[in-house]
C-alpha positions in Angstrom: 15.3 -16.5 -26.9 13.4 -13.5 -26.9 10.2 -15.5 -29.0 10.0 -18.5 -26.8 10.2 -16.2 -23.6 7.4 -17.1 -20.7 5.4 -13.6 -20.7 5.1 -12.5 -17.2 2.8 -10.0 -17.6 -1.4 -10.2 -18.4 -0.5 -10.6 -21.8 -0.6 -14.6 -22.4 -3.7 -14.8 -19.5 -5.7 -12.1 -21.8 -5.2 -13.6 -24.9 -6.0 -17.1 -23.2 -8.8 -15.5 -21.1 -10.2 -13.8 -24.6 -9.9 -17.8 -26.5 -11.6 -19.4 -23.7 -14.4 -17.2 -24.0 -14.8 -17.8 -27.3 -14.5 -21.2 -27.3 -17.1 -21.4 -24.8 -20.0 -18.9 -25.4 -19.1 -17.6 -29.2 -18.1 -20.6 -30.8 -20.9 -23.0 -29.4 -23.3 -20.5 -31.4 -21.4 -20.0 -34.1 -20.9 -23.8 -34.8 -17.9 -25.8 -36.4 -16.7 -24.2 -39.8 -13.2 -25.8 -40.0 -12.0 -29.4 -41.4 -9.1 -29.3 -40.0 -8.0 -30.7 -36.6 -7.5 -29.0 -33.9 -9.7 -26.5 -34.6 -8.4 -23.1 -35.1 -8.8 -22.0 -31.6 -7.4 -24.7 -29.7 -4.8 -24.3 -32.2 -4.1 -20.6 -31.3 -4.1 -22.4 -27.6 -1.5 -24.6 -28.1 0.7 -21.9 -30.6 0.5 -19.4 -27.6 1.2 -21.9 -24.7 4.0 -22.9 -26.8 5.8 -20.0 -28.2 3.7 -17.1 -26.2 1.5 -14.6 -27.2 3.8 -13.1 -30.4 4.9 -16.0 -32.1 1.4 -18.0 -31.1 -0.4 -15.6 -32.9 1.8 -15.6 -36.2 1.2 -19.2 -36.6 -2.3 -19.2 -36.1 -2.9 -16.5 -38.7 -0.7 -18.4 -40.8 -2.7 -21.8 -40.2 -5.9 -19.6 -40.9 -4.1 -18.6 -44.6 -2.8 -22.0 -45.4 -6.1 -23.8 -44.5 -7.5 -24.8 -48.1 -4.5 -25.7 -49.3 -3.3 -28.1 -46.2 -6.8 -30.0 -46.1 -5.2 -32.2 -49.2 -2.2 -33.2 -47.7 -3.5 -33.9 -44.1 -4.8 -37.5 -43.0 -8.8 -37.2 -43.1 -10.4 -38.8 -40.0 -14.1 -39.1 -39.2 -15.9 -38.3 -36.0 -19.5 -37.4 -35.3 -20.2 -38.2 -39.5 -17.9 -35.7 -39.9 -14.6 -35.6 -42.2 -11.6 -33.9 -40.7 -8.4 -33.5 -41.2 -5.3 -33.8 -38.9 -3.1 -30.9 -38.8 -1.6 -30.5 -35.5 0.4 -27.5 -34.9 3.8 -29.5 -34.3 3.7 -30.2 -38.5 3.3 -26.3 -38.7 6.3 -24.8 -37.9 9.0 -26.3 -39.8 9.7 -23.1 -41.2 10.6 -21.8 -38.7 14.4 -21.2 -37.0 16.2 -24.2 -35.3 17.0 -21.2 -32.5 13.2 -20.7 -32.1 12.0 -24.4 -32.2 
């Protein structure tokens, strides 16, 4: 389908290119300011390896919405004396189309 295409052009690289960056120099200063696991850019990762650049980025700015209200109904976890919460991007996309998925 036209959603789940591989992108041929610069576009998934850039967007990649752009999230590694940011997970490496910005985020590192910025520190953790999520509960939910994986955090929201190895989420936006995953979404745009998945379904590419388009649909990637819809469900990350959907998983950045839905955040506060998902945190009670994921399992918590601890690591590093931290609480987080599971939320993996597989339990995300119910919503959408069989044809997409």
């Amino acid at each position: 389908s036209f959603l789940r295409r591989p992108v041929e052009g610069g576009e998934r690289p850039l967007f990649l290119g752009l999230l590694a960056f940011y997970r490496t120099v910005i985020s590192p200063l910025n520190g953790s300011n999520s509960d939910l696991a994986p955090v929201h850019s190895l989420y936006a990762v995953q979404a745009i390896k998945e379904y590419g650049v388009l649909l990637g980025s819809v469900l990350t700015t959907e998983r950045l919405f839905h955040e506060p209200d998902e945190i009670p109904f994921a399992p918590p976890f601890r690591e590093d004396g931290r609480v987080f919460h599971y939320d993996p991007l597989s339990w995300n996309v119910y919503w959408l189309p069989d044809w997409i998925r």
